[in-house]
GUMI-836628 format. One record per residue (C-alpha): residue number from 1; x, y, z; residue in one letter. Coordinates in Angstrom, 3 decimals, decimal comma. Layout:
BEGIN
<n: NUM&x: X&y: Y&z: Z&res: a>
...
END
This chain:
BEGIN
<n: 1&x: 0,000&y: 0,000&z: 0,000&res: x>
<n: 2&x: 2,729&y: 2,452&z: 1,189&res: x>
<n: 3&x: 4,754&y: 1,711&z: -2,744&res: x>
<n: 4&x: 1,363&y: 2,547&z: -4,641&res: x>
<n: 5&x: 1,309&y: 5,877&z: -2,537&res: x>
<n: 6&x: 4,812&y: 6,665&z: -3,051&res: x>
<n: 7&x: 4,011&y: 5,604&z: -6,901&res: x>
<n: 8&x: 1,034&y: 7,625&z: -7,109&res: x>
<n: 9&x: 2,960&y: 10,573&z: -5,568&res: x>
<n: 10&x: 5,664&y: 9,952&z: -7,973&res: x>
<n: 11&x: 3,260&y: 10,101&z: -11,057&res: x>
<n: 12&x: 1,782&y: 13,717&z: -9,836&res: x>
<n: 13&x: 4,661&y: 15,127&z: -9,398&res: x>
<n: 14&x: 6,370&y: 14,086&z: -12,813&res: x>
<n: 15&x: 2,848&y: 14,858&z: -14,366&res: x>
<n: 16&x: 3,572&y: 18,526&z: -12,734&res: x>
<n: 17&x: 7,204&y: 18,782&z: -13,570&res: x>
<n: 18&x: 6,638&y: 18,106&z: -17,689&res: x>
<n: 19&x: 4,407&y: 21,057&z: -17,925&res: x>
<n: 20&x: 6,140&y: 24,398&z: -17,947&res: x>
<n: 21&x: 4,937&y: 28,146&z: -18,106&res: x>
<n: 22&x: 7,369&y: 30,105&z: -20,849&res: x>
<n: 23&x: 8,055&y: 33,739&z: -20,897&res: x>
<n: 24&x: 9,536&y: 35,362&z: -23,538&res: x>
<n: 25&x: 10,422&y: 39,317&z: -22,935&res: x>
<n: 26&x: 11,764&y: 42,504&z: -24,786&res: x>
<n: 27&x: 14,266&y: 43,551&z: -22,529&res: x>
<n: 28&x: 17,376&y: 42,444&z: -20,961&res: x>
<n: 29&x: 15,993&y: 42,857&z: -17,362&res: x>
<n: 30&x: 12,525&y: 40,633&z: -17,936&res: x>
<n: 31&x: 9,938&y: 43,337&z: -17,359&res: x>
<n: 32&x: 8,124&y: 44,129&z: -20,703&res: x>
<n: 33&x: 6,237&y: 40,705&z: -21,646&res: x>
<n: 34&x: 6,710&y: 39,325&z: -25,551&res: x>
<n: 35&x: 4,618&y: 36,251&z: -25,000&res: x>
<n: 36&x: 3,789&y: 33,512&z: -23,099&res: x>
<n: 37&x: 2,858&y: 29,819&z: -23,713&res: x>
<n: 38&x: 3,056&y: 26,380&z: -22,033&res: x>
<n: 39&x: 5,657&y: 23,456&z: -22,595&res: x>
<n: 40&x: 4,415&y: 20,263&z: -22,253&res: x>
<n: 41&x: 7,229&y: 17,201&z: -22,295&res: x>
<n: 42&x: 9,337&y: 19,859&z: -23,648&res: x>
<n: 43&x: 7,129&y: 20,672&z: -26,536&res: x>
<n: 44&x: 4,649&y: 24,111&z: -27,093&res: x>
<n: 45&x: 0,985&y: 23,186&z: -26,578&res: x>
<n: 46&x: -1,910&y: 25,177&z: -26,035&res: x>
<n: 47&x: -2,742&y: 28,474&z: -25,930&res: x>
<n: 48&x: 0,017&y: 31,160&z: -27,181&res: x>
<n: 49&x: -0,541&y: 34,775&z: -26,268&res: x>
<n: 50&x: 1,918&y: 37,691&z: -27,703&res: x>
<n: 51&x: 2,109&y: 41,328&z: -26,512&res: x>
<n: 52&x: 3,187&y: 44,597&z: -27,955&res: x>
<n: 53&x: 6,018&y: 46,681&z: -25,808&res: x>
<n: 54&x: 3,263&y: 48,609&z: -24,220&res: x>
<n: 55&x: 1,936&y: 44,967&z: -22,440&res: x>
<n: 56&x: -1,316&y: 45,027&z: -24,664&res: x>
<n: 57&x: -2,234&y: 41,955&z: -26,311&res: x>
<n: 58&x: -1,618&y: 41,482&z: -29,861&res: x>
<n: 59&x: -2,386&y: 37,471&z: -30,809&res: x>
<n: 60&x: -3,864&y: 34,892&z: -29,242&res: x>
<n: 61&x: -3,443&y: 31,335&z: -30,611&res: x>
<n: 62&x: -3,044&y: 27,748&z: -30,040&res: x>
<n: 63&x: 0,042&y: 25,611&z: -30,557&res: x>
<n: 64&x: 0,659&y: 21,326&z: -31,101&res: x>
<n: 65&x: 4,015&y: 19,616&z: -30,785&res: x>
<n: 66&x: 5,831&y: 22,944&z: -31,070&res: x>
<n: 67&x: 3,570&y: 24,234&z: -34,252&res: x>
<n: 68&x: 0,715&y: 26,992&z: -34,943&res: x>
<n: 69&x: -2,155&y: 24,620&z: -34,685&res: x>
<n: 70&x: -5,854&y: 26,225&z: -35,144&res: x>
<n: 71&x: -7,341&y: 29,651&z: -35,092&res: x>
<n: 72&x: -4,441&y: 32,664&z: -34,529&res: x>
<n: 73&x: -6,459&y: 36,140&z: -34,131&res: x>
<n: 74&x: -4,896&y: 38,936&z: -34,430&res: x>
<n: 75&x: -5,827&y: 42,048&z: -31,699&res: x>
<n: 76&x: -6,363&y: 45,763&z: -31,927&res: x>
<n: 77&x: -3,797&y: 46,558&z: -29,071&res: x>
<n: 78&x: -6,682&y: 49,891&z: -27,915&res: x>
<n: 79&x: -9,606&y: 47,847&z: -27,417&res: x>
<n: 80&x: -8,969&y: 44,260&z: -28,326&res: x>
<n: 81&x: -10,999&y: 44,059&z: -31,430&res: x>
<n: 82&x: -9,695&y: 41,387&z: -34,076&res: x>
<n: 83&x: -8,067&y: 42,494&z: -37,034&res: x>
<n: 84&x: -7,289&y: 39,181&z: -38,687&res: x>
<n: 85&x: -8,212&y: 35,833&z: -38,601&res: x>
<n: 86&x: -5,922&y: 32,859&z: -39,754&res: x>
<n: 87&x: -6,035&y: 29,293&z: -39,577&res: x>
<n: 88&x: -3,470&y: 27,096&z: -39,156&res: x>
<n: 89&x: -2,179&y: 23,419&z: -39,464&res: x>
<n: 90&x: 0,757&y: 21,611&z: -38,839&res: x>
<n: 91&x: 2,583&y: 25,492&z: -38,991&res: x>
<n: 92&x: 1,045&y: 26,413&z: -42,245&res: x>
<n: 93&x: -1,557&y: 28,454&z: -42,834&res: x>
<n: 94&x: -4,937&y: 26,622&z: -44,325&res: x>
<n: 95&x: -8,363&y: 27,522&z: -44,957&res: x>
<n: 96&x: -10,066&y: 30,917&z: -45,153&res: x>
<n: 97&x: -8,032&y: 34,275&z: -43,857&res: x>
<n: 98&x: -10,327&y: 37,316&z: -42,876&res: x>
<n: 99&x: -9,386&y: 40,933&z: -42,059&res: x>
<n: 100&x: -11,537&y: 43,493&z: -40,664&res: x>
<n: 101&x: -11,989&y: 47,119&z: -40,336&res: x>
<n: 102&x: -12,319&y: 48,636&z: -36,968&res: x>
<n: 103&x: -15,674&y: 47,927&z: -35,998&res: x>
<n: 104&x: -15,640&y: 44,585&z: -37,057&res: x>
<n: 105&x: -16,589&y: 44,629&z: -40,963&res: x>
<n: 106&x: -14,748&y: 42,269&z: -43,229&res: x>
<n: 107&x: -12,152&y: 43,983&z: -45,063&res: x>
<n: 108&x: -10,064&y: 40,947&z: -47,137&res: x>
<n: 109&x: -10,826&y: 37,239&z: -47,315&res: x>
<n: 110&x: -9,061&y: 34,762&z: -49,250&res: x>
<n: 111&x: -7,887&y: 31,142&z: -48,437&res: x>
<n: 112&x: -4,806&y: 29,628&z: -48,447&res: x>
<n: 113&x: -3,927&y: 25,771&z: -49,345&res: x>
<n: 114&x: -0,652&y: 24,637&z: -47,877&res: x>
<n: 115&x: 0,190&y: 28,270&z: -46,776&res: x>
<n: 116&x: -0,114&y: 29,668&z: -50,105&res: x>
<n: 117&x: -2,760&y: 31,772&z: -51,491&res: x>
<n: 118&x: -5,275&y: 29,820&z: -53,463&res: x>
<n: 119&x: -8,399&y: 31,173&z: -55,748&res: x>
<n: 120&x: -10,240&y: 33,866&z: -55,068&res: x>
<n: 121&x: -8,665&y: 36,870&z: -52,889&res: x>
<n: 122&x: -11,640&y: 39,368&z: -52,513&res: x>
<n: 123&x: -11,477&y: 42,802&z: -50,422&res: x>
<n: 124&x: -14,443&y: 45,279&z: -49,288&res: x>
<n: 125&x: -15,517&y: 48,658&z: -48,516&res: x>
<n: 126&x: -16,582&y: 49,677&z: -44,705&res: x>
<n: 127&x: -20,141&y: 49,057&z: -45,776&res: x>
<n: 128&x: -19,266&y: 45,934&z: -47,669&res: x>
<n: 129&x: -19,303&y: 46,595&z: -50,942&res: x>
<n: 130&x: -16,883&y: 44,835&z: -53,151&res: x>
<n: 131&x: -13,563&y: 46,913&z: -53,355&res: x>
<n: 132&x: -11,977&y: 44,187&z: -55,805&res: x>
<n: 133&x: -11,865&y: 40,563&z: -56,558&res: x>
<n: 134&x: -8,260&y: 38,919&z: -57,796&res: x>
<n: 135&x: -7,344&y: 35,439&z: -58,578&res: x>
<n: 136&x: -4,679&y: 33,195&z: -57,004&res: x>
<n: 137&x: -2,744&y: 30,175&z: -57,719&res: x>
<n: 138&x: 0,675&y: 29,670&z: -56,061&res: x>
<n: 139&x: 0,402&y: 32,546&z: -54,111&res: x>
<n: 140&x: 0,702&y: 34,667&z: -56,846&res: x>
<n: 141&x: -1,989&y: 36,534&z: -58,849&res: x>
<n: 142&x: -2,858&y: 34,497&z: -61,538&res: x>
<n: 143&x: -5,978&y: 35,626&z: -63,606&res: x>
<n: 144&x: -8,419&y: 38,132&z: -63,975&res: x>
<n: 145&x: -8,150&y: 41,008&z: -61,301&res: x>
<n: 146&x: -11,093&y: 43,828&z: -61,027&res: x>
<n: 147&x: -11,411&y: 46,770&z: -58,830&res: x>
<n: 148&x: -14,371&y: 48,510&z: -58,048&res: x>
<n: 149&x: -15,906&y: 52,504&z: -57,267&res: x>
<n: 150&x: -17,898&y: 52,176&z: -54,279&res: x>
<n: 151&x: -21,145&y: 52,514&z: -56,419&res: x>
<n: 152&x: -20,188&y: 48,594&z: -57,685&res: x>
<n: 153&x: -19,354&y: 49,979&z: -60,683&res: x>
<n: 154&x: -16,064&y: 48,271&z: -62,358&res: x>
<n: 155&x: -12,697&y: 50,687&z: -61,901&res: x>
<n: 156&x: -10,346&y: 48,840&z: -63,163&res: x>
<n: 157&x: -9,390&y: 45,756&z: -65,313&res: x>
<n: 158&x: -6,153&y: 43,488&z: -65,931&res: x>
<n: 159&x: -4,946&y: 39,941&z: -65,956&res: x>
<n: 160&x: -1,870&y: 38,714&z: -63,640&res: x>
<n: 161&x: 0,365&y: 35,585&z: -65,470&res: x>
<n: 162&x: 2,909&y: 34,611&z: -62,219&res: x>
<n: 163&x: 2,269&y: 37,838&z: -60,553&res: x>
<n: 164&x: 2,952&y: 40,328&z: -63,170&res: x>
<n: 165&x: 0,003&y: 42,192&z: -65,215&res: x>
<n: 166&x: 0,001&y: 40,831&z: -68,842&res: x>
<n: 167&x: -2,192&y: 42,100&z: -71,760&res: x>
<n: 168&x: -4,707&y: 44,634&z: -71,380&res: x>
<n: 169&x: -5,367&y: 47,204&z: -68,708&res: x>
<n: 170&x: -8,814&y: 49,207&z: -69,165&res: x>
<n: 171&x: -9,413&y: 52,168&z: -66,460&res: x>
<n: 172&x: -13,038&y: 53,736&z: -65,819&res: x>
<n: 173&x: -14,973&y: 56,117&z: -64,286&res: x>
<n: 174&x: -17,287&y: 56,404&z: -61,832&res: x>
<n: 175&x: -20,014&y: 56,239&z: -64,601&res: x>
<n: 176&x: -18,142&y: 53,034&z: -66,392&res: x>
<n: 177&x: -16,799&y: 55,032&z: -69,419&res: x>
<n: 178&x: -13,088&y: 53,790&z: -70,578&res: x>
<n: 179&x: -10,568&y: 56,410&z: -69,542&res: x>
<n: 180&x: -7,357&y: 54,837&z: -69,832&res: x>
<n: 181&x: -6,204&y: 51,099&z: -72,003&res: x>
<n: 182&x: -2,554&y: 49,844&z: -72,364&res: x>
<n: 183&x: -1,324&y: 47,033&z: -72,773&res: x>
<n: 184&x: 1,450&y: 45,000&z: -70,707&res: x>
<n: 185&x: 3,963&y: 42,386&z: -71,391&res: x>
<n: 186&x: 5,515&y: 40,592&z: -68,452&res: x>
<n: 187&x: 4,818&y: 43,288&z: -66,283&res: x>
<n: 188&x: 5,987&y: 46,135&z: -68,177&res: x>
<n: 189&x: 3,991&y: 48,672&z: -70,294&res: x>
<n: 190&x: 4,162&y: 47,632&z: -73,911&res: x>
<n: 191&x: 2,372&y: 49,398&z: -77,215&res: x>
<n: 192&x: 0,470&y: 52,723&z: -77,224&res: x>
<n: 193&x: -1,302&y: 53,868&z: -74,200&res: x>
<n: 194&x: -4,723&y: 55,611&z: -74,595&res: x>
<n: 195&x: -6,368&y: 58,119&z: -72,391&res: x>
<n: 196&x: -10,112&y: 59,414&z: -73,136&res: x>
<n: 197&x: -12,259&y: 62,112&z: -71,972&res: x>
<n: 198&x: -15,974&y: 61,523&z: -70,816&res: x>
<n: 199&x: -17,300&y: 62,299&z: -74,479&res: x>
<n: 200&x: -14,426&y: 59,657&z: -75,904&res: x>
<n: 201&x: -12,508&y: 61,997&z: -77,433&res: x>
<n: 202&x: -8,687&y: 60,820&z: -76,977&res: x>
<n: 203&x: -6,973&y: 62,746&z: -74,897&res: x>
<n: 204&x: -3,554&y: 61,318&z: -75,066&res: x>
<n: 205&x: -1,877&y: 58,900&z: -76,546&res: x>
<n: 206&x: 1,809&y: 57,137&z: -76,106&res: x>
<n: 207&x: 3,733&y: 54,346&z: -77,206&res: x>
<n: 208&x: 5,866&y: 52,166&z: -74,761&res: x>
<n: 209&x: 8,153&y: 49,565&z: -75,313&res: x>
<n: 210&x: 9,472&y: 47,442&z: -72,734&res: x>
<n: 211&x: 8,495&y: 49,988&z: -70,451&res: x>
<n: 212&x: 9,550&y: 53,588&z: -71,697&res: x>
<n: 213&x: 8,518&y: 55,852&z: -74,050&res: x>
<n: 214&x: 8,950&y: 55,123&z: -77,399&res: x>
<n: 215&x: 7,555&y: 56,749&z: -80,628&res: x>
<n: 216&x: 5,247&y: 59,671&z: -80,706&res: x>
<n: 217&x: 3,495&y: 61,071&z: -78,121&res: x>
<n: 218&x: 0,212&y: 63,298&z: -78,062&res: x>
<n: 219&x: -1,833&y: 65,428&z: -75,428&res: x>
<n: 220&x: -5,144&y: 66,878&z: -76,408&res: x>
<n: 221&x: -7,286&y: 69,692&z: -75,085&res: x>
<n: 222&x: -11,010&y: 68,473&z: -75,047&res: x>
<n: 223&x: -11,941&y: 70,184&z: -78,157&res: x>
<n: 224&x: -9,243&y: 67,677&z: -79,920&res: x>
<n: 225&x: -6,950&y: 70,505&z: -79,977&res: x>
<n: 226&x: -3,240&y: 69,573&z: -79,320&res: x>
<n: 227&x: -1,741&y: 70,816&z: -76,448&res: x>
<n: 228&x: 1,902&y: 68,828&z: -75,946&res: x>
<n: 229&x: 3,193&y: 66,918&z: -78,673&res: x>
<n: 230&x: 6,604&y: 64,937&z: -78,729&res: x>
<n: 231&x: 9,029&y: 62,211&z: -79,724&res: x>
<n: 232&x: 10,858&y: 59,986&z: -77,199&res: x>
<n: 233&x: 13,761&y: 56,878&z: -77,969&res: x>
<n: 234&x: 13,987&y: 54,490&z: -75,009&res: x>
<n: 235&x: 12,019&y: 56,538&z: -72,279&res: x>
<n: 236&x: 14,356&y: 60,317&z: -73,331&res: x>
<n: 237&x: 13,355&y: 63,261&z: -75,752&res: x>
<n: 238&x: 14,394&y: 63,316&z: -79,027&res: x>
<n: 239&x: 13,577&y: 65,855&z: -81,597&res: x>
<n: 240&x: 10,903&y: 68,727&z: -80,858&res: x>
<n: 241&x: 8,879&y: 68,795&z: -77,976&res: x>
<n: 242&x: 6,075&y: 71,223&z: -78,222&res: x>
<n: 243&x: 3,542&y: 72,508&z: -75,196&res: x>
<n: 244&x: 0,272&y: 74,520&z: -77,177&res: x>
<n: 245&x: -1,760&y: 77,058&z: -75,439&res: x>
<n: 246&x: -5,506&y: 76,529&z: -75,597&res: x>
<n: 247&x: -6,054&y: 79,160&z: -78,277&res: x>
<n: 248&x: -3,610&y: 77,413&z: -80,348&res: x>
<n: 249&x: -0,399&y: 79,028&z: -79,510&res: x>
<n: 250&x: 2,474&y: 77,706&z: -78,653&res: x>
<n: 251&x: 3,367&y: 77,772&z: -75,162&res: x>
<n: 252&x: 7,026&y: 76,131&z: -75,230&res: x>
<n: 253&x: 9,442&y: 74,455&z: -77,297&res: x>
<n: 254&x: 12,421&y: 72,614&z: -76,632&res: x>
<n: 255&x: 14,648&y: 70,590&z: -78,891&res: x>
<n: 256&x: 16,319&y: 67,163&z: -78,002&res: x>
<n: 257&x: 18,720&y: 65,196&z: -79,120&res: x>
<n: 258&x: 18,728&y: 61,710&z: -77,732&res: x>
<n: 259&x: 17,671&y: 63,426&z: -73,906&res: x>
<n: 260&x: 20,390&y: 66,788&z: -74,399&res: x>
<n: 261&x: 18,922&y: 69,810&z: -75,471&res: x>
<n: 262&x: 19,963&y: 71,455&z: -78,578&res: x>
<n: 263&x: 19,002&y: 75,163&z: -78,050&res: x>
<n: 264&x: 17,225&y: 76,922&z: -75,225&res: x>
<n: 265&x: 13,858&y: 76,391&z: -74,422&res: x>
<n: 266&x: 11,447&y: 78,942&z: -75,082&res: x>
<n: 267&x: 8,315&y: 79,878&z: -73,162&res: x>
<n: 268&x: 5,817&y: 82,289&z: -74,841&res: x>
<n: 269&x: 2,424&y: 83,948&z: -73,399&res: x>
<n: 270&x: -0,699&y: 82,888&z: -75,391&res: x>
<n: 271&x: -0,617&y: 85,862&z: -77,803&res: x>
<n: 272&x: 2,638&y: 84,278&z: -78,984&res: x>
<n: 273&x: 5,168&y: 87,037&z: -77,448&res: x>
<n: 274&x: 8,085&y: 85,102&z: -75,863&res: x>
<n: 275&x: 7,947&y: 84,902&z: -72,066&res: x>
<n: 276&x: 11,180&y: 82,928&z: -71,429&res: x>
<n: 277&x: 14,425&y: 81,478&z: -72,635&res: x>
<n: 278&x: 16,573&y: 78,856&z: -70,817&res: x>
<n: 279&x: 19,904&y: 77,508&z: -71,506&res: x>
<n: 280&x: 20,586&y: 74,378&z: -70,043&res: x>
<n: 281&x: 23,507&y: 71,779&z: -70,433&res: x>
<n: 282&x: 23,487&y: 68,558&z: -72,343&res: x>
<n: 283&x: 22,627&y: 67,332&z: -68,686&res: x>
<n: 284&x: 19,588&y: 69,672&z: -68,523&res: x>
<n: 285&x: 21,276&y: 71,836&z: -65,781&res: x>
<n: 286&x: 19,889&y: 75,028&z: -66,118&res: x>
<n: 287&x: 22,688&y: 77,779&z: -66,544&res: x>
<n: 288&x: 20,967&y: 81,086&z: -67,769&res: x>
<n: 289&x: 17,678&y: 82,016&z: -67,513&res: x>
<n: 290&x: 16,031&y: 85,468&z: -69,458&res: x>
<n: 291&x: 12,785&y: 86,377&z: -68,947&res: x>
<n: 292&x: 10,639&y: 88,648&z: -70,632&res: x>
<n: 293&x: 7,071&y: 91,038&z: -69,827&res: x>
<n: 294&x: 4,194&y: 90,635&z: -72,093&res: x>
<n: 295&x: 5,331&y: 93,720&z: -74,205&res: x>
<n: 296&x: 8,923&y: 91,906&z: -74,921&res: x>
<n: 297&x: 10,211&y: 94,618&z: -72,511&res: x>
<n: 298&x: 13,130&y: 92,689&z: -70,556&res: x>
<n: 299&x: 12,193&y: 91,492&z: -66,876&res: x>
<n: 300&x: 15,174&y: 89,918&z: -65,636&res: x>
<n: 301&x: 17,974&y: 87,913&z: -66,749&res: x>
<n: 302&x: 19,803&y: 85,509&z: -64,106&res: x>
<n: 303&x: 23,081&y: 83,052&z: -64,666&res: x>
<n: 304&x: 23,100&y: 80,139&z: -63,056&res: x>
<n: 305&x: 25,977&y: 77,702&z: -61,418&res: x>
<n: 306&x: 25,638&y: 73,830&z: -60,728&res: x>
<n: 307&x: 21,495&y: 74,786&z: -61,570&res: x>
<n: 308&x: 20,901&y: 77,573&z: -58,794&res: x>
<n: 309&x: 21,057&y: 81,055&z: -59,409&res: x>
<n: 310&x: 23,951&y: 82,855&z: -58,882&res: x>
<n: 311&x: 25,773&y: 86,573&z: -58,621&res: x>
<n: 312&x: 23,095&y: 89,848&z: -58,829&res: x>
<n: 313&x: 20,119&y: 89,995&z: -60,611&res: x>
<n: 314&x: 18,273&y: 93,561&z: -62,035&res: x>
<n: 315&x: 14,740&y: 93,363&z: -62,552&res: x>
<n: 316&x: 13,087&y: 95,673&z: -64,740&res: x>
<n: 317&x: 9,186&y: 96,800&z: -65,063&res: x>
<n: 318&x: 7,602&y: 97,281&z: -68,328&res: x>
<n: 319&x: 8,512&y: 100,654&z: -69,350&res: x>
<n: 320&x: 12,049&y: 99,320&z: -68,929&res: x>
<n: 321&x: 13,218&y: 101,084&z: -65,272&res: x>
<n: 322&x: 14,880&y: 99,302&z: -62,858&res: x>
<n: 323&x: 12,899&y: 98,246&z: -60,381&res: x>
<n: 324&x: 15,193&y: 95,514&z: -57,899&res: x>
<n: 325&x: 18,597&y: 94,488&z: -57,580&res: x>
<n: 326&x: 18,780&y: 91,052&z: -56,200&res: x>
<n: 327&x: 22,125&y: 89,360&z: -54,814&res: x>
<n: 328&x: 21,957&y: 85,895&z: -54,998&res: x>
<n: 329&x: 24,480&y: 82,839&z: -53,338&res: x>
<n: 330&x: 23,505&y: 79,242&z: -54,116&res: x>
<n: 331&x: 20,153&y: 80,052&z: -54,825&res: x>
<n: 332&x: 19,260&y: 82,032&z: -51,798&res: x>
<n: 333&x: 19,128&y: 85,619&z: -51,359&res: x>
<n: 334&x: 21,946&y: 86,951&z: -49,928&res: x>
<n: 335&x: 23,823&y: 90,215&z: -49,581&res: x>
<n: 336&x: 21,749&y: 93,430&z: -49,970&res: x>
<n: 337&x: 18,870&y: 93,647&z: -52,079&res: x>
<n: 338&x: 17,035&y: 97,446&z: -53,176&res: x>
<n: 339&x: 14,057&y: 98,640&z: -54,391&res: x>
<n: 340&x: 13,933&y: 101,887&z: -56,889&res: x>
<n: 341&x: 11,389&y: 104,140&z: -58,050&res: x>
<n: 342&x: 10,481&y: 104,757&z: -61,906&res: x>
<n: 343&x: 13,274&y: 107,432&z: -61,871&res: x>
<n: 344&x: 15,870&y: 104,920&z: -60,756&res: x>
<n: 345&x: 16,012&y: 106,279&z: -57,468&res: x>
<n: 346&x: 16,435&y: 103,870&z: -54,393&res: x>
<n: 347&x: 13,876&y: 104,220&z: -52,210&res: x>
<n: 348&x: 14,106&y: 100,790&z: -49,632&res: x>
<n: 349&x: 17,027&y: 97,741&z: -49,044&res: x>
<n: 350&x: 17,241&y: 94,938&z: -47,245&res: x>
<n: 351&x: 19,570&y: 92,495&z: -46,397&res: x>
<n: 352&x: 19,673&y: 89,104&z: -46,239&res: x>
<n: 353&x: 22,159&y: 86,123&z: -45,394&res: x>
<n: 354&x: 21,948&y: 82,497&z: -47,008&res: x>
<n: 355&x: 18,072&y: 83,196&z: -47,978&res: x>
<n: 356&x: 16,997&y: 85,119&z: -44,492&res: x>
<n: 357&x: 16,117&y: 88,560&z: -43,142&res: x>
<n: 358&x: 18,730&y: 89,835&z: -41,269&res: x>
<n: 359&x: 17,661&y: 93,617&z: -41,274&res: x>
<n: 360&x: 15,498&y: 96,203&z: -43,138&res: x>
END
């Protein structure tokens, strides 16, 4: 009788001994809590419960023979609320994930097979609407993918092949009219991309290839009008590149050759007058800069070093008087800078140091 007690006693407190409380922490000195679980014959089981630095829960799940086994939620650390749902066996996720919006709305649900995303991956608006449905196949979108406007009407349209949009991409407003279609190859823009306005008018047009611009490309006011017009070799300028005012003017023209520009670009006001003329380097550093009023009277005209303005600058009004000096270092106003009167007299100055007010 005494053996079976001492046996029985024995049992109890081996059955005791095998099962062990673990603490994991943040710091050095075991005071903020990372998560705690139980060890069983040296081996995670049961519930697992992680914490942020703060000491608010984060996850709760369950664990088997030292793997995620069942339901892992994860927590809003301010009021508890879950914000995901996953399942898991043997250590990999399987079945159907769920987020959720504050509140507890479903935001994303899609389902995984052997931890990897499998079929349909579908996400929602706050009041559940369908935000967009894509397709999966080894955890990679594979298939048709379409967004929605919160009205349910489609937004957007493409195809994934292994993750990376292939063939055509359709855009659309709010009223399901086609605003923008390219195409893609391997997951880079390929062919001419077309942009519409309501009434289906074009209102640009571009060609891509593997990528960049390539071949002409064409903006349009909404009366068909054009209002830039270009030529670009692998994703740089080449040739003219002309900007149109909406009366038909032009507005600016530059010349490239292969990305360098060839002559200053020119600026004018809509009645044609010129407005501005910049010299640049065949980097497109800006190095002089004139400027011009409406009535071709000169305004200023500044030099530039390593692209910021540099040195003093006079400004002029339109009857031609000076009306500023300027001192400029490294693009910032410094030194003194005055103000005259139509007769050239100076009538106020200020000073400033590396772009600030030091006294007036």
């Amino acid at each position: 009788m005494r053996q079976l007690v001492i046996l029985l006693l024995f049992l109890v407190s081996g059955s005791l001994q095998a099962q062990d409380t673990i603490r994991t922490y943040y710091d050095e000195e075991k005071t903020l809590i990372k998560e705690i679980y139980f060890r069983i014959n040296g081996k995670a089981e049961g519930e697992v419960k992680r914490f942020d630095e703060e000491g608010k829960l984060v996850q709760i799940g369950f664990l088997k023979n030292n793997q995620k086994h069942g339901v892992f939620l994860d927590l809003n650390p301010l009021n508890g609320d879950t914000l995901r749902s996953t399942p898991y066996e043997s250590d990999e996720r399987n079945g159907r994930v769920v987020s959720f919006y504050p509140g507890g709305a479903i935001e994303q649900e899609s389902t995984y097979v052997n931890n990897q995303i499998s079929g349909e991956v579908t996400s929602y608006y706050p009041d559940g609407e369908i935000k967009g449905k894509t397709i999966f196949s080894n955890n990679k979108p594979n298939g048709q993918s379409i967004d929605f406007h919160p009205s349910g009407i489609i937004s957007v349209k493409r195809n994934f092949l292994d993750g990376k949009i292939e063939g055509l991409y359709e855009e659309f407003d709010e009223e399901g009219k086609l605003i923008t279609e390219i195409n893609y190859k391997n997951g880079v823009l390929e062919g001419i991309e077309t942009s519409y306005y309501p009434d289906g008018k074009i209102k640009s047009s571009r060609n891509y290839s593997d990528g960049l611009l390539n071949g002409a490309y064409k903006l349009n006011y909404e009366d068909g009008k054009p209002e830039r017009v270009g030529f670009y070799k692998k994703g740089i300028p080449d040739g003219e590149l002309l900007e149109y005012h909406a009366n038909g003017k032009l507005r600016s023209k530059a010349v490239f050759k292969k990305g360098a520009p060839t002559q200053p670009i020119e600026k004018y006001y809509e009645d044609g007058t010129l407005r501005q003329r910049t010299k640049l380097t065949n980097t497109n550093t800006v190095i002089q800069e004139i400027n011009y009023h409406p009535n071709s009277a000169l305004y200023f005209e500044a030099n530039y070093v390593l692209g910021k303005i540099q040195a003093e600058v006079k400004y002029f009004r339109t009857d031609k008087s000076l009306e500023e000096i300027r001192r400029y270092d490294k693009g910032l106003l410094h030194g003194k800078r005055e103000y005259f009167d139509e007769k050239g007299v100076l009538i106020n100055s200020e000073t400033y140091e590396e772009g600030d007010l030091t006294n007036k």
